[in-house]
ROGU-557549 format. One record per residue: residue in three letters; x, y, z of N, C-alpha, C, O, CB in turn. Coordinates in steps of 0.1 Angstrom, whole numbers. Glycine has a CB too. Layout:
BEGIN
<site ALA; <X; Y; Z>; <X; Y; Z>; <X; Y; Z>; <X; Y; Z>; <X; Y; Z>>
...
***
This chain:
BEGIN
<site UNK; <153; 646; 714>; <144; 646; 703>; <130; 650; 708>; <125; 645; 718>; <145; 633; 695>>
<site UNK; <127; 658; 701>; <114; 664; 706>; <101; 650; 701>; <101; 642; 693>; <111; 684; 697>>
<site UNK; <91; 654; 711>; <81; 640; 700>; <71; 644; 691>; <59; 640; 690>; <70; 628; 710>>
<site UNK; <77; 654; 683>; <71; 655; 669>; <76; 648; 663>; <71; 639; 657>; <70; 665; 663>>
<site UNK; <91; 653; 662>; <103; 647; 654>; <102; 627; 655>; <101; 618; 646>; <119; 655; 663>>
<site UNK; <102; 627; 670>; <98; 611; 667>; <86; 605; 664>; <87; 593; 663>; <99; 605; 677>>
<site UNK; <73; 612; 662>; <61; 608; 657>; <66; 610; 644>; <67; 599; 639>; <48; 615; 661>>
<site UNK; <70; 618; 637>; <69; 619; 620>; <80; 607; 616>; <78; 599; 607>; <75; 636; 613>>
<site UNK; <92; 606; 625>; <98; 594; 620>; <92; 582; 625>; <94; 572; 618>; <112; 593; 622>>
<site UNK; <85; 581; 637>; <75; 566; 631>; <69; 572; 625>; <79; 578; 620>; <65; 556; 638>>
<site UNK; <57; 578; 617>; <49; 575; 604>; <61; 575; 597>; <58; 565; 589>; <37; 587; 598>>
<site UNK; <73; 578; 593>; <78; 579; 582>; <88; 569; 580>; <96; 569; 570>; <81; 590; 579>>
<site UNK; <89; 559; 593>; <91; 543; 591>; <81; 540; 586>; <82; 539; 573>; <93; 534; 602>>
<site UNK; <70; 538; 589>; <59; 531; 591>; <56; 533; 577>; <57; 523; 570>; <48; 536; 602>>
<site UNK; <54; 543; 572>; <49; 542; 555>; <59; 538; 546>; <57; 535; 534>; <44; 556; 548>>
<site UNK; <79; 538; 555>; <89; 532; 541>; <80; 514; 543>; <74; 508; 535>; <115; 531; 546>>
<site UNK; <82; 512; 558>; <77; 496; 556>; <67; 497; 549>; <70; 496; 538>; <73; 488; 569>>
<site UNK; <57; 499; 550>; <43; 501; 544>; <45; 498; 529>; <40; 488; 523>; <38; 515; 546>>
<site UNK; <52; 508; 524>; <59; 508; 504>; <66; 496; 507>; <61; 487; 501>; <73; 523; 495>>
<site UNK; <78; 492; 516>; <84; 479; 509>; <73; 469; 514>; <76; 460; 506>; <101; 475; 515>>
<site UNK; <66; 466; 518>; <54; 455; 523>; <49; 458; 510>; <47; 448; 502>; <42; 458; 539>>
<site UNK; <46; 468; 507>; <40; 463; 492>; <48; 466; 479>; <41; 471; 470>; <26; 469; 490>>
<site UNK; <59; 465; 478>; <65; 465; 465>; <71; 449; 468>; <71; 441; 459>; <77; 478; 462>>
<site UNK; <74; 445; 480>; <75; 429; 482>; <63; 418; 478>; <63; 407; 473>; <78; 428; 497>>
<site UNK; <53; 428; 482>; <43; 419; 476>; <38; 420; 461>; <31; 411; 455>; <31; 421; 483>>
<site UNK; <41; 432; 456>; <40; 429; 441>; <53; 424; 437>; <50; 417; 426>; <36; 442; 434>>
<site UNK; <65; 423; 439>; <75; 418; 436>; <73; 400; 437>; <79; 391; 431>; <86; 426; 446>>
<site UNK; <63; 398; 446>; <56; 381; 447>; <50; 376; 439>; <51; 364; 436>; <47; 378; 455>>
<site UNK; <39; 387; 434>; <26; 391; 424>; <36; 382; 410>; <33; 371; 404>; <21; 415; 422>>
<site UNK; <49; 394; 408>; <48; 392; 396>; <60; 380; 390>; <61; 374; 379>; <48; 406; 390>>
<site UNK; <70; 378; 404>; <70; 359; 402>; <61; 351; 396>; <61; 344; 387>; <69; 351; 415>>
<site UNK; <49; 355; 405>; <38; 344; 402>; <31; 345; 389>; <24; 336; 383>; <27; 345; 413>>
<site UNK; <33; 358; 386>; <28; 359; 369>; <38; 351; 363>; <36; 341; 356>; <28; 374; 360>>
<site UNK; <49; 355; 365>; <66; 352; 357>; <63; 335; 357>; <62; 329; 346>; <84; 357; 370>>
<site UNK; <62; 328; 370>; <62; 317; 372>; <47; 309; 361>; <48; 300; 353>; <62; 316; 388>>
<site UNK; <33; 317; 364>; <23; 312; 355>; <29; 317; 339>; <28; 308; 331>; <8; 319; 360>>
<site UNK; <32; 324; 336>; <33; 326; 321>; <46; 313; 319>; <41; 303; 313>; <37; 345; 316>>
<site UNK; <56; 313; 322>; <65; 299; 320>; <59; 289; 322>; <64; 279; 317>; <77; 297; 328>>
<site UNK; <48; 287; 328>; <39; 272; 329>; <32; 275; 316>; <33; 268; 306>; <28; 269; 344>>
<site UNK; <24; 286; 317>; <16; 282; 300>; <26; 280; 289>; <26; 270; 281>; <6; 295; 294>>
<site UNK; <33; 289; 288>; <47; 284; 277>; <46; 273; 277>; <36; 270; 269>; <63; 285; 280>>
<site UNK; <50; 264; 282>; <54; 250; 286>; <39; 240; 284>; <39; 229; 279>; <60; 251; 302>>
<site UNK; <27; 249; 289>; <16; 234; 284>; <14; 240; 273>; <7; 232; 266>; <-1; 230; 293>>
<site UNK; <17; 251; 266>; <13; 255; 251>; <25; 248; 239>; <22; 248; 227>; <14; 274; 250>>
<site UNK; <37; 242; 242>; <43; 239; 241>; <40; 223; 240>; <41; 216; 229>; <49; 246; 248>>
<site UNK; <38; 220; 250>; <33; 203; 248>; <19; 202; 241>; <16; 191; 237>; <30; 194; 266>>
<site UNK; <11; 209; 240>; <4; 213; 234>; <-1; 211; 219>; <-12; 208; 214>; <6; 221; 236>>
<site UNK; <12; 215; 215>; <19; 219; 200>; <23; 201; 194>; <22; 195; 184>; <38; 232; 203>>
<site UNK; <29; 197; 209>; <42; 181; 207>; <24; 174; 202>; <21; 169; 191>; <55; 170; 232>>
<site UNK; <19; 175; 209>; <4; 167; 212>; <0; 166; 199>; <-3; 156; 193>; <-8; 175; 223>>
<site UNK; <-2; 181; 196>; <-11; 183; 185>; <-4; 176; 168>; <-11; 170; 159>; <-13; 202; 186>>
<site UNK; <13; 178; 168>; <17; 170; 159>; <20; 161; 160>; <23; 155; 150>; <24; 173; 154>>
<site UNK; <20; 152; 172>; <18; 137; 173>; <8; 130; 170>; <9; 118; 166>; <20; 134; 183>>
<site UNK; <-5; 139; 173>; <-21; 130; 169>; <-20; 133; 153>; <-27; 125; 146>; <-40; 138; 178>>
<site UNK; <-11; 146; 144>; <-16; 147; 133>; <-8; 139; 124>; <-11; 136; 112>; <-17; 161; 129>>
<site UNK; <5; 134; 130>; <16; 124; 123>; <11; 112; 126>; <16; 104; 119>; <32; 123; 129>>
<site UNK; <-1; 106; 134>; <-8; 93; 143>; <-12; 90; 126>; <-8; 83; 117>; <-24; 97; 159>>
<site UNK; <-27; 104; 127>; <-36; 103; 117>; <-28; 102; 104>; <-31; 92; 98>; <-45; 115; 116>>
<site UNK; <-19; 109; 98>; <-10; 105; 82>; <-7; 92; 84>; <-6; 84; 75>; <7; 113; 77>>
<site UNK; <-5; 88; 93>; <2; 75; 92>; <-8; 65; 93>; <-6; 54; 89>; <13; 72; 103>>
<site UNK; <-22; 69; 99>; <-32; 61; 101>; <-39; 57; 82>; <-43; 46; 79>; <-44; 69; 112>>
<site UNK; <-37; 70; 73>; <-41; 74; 65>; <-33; 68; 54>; <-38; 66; 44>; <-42; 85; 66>>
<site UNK; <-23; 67; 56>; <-10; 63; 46>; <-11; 45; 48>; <-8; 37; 39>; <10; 72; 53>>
<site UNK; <-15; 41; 61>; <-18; 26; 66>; <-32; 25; 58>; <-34; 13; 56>; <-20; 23; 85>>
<site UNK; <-39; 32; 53>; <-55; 25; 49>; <-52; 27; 35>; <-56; 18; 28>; <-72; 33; 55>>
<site UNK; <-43; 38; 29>; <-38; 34; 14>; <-35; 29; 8>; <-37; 28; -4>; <-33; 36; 9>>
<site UNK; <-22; 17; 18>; <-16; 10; 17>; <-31; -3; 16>; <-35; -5; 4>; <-5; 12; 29>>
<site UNK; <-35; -7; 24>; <-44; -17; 24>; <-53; -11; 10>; <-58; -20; 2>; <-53; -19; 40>>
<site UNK; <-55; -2; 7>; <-68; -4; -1>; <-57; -4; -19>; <-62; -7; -30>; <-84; 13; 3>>
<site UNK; <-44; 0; -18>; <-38; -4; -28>; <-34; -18; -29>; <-32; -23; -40>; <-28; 4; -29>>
<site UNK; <-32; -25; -18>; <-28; -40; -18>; <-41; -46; -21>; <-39; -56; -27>; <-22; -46; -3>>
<site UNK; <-57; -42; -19>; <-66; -48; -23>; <-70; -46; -35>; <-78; -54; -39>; <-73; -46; -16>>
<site UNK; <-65; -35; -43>; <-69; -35; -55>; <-59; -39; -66>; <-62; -40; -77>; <-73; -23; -57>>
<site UNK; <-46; -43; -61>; <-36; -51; -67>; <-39; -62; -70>; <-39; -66; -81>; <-27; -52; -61>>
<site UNK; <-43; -69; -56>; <-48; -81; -54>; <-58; -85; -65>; <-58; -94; -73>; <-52; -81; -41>>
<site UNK; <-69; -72; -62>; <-82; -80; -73>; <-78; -74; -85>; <-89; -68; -86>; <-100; -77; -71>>
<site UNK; <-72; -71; -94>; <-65; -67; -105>; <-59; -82; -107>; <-63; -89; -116>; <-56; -54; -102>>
<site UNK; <-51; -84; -101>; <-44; -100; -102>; <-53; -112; -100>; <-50; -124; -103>; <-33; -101; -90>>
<site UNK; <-63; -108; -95>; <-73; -122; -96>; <-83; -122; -108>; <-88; -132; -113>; <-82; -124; -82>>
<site UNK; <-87; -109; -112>; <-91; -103; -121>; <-84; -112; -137>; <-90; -121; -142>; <-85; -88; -117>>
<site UNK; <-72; -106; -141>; <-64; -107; -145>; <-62; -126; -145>; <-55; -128; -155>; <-56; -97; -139>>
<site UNK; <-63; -133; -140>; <-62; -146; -133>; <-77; -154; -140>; <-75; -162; -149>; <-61; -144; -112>>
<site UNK; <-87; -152; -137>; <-101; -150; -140>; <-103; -153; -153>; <-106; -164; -159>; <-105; -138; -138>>
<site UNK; <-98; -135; -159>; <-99; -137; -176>; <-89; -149; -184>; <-91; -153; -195>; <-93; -121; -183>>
<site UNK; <-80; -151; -177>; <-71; -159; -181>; <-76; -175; -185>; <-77; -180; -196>; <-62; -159; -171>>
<site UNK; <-79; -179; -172>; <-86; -192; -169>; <-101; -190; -176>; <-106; -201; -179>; <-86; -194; -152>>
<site UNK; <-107; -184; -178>; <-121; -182; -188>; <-112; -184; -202>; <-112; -196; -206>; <-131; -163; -187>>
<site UNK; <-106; -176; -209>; <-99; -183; -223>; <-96; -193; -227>; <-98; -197; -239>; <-90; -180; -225>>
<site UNK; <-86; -201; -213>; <-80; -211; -210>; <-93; -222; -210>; <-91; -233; -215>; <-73; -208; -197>>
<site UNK; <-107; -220; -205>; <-117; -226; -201>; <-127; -225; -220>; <-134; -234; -223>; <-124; -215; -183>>
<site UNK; <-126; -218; -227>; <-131; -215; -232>; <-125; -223; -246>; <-133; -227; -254>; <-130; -202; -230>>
<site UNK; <-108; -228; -247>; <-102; -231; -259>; <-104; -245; -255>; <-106; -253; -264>; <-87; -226; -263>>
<site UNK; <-104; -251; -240>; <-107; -267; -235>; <-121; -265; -241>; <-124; -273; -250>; <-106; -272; -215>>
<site UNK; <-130; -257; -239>; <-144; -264; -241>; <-145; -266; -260>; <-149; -277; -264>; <-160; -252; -233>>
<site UNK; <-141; -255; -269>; <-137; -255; -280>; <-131; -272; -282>; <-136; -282; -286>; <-126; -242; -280>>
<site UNK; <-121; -268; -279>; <-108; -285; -283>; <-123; -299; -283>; <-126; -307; -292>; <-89; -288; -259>>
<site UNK; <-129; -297; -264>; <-138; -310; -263>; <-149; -311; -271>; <-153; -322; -276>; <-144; -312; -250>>
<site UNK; <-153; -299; -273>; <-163; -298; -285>; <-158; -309; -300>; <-161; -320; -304>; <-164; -280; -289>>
<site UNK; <-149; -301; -306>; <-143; -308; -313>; <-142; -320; -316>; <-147; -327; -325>; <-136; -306; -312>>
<site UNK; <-133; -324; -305>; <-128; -339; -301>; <-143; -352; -296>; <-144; -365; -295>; <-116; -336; -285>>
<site UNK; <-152; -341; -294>; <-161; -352; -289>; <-176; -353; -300>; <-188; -355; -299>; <-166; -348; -271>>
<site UNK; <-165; -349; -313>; <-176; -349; -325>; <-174; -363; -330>; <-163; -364; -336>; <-174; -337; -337>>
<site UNK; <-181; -376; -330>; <-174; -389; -334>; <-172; -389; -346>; <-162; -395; -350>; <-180; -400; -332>>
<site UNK; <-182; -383; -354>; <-192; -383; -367>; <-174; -375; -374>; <-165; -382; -378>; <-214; -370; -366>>
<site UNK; <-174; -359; -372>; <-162; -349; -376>; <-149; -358; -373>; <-141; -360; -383>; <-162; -333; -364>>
<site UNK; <-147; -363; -362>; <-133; -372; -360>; <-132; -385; -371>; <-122; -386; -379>; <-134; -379; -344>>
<site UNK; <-141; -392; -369>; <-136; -403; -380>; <-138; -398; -397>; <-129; -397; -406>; <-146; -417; -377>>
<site UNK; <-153; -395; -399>; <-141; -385; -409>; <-128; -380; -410>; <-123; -384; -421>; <-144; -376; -408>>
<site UNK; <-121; -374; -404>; <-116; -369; -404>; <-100; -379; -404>; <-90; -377; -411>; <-123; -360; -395>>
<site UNK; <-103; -387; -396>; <-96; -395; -394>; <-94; -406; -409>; <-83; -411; -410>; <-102; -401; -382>>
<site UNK; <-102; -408; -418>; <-105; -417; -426>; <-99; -407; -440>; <-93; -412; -448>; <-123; -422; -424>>
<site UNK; <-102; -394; -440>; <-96; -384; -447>; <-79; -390; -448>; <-72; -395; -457>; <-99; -369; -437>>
<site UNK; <-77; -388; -436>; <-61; -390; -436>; <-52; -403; -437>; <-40; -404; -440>; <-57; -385; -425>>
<site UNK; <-62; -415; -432>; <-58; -425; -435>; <-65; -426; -451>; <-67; -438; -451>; <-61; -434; -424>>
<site UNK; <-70; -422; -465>; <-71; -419; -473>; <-60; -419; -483>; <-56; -425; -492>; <-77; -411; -471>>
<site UNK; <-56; -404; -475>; <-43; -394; -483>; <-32; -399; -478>; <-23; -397; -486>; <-41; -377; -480>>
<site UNK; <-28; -408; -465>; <-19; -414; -468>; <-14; -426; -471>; <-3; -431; -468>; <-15; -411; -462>>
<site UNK; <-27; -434; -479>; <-24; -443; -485>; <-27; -441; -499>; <-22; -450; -506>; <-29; -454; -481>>
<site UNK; <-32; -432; -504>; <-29; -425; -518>; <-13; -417; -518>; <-10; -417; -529>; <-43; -411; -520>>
<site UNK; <-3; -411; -508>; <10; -404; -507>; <21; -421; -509>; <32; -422; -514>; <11; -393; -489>>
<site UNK; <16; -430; -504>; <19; -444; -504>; <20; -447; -519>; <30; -444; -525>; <7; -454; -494>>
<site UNK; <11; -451; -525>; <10; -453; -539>; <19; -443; -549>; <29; -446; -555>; <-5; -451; -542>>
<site UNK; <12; -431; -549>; <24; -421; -555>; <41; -425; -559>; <46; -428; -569>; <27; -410; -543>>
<site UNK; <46; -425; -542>; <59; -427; -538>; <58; -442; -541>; <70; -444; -541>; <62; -422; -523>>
<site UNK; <52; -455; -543>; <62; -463; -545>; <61; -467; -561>; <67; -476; -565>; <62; -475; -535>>
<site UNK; <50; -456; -570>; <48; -456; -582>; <64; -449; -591>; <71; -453; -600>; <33; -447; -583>>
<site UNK; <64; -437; -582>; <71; -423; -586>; <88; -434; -588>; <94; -431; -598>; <70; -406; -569>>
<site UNK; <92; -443; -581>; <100; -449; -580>; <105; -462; -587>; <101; -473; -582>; <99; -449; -572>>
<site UNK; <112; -462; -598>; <113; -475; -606>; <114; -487; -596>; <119; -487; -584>; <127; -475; -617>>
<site UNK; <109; -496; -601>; <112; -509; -594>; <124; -517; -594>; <126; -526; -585>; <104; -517; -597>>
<site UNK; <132; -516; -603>; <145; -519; -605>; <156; -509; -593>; <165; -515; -588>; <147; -516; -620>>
<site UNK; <153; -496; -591>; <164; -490; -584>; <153; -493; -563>; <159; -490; -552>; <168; -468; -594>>
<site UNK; <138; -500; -564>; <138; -503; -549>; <140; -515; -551>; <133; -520; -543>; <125; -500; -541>>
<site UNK; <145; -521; -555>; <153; -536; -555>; <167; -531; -550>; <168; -536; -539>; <154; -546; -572>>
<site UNK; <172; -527; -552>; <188; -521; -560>; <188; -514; -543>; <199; -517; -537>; <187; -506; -581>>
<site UNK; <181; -506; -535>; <180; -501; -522>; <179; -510; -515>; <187; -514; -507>; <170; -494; -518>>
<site UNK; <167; -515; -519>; <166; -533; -505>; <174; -541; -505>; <176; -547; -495>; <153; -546; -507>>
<site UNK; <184; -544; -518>; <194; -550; -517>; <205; -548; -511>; <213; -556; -507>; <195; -554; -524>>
<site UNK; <207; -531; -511>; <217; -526; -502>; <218; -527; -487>; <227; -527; -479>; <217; -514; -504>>
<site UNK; <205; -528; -487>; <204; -528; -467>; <206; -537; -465>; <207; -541; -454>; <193; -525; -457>>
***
């Protein structure tokens, strides 16, 4: 072999190694993209888990303070409701004591009826011959 022939086939090793030295190294290159883009996938991905976990946190944080501010307005609706009741209730007692703590209106009132029912007394034992309440009393 003459040494041209063997100088051109080293350069023309020398530059196949050369191309595979660097198609090996871009063939590394683009693992390493391959490998970084599947990692961002993946934190874009948890990302996503993250992002609807803090936004299902918040509804539920949100749906928890509805809850309390509907149980609080139940609540004072029912005491509310409880309130007006006991004021009515409070209202027909003071009415009734008023009433009742009139001495003057009560005995009157009282004297009225012990009145009428010794005038309903008279009536009834007028209204009734005396021969047939003999004729009763003697039955019993």
């Amino acid at each position: 072999m003459t040494q041209t022939k063997a100088v051109l086939k080293r350069r023309t090793l020398h530059s196949t190694a050369t191309h595979c030295n660097t198609l090996q190294h871009i063939a590394t290159q683009y693992n390493t993209l391959q490998h970084s883009a599947t990692l961002c996938n993946t934190m874009e991905h948890t990302a996503t888990h993250c992002n609807t976990q803090q936004h299902t946190a918040t509804h539920c944080n949100t749906l928890q303070h509805t809850a309390t501010h509907c149980i609080t307005l139940h609540h004072t609706a029912t005491h509310r409701s409880t309130l007006q009741h006991t004021a009515r209730h409070c209202n027909t007692l003071h009415h009734t004591a008023t009433h009742c703590n009139t001495p003057k209106h009560t005995a009157t009132h009282c004297t009225k009826l012990k009145n009428t029912a010794t005038h309903c007394t008279t009536l009834h034992h007028n209204a009734i011959p005396k021969d047939t309440v003999e004729a009763v009393a003697a039955s019993e």
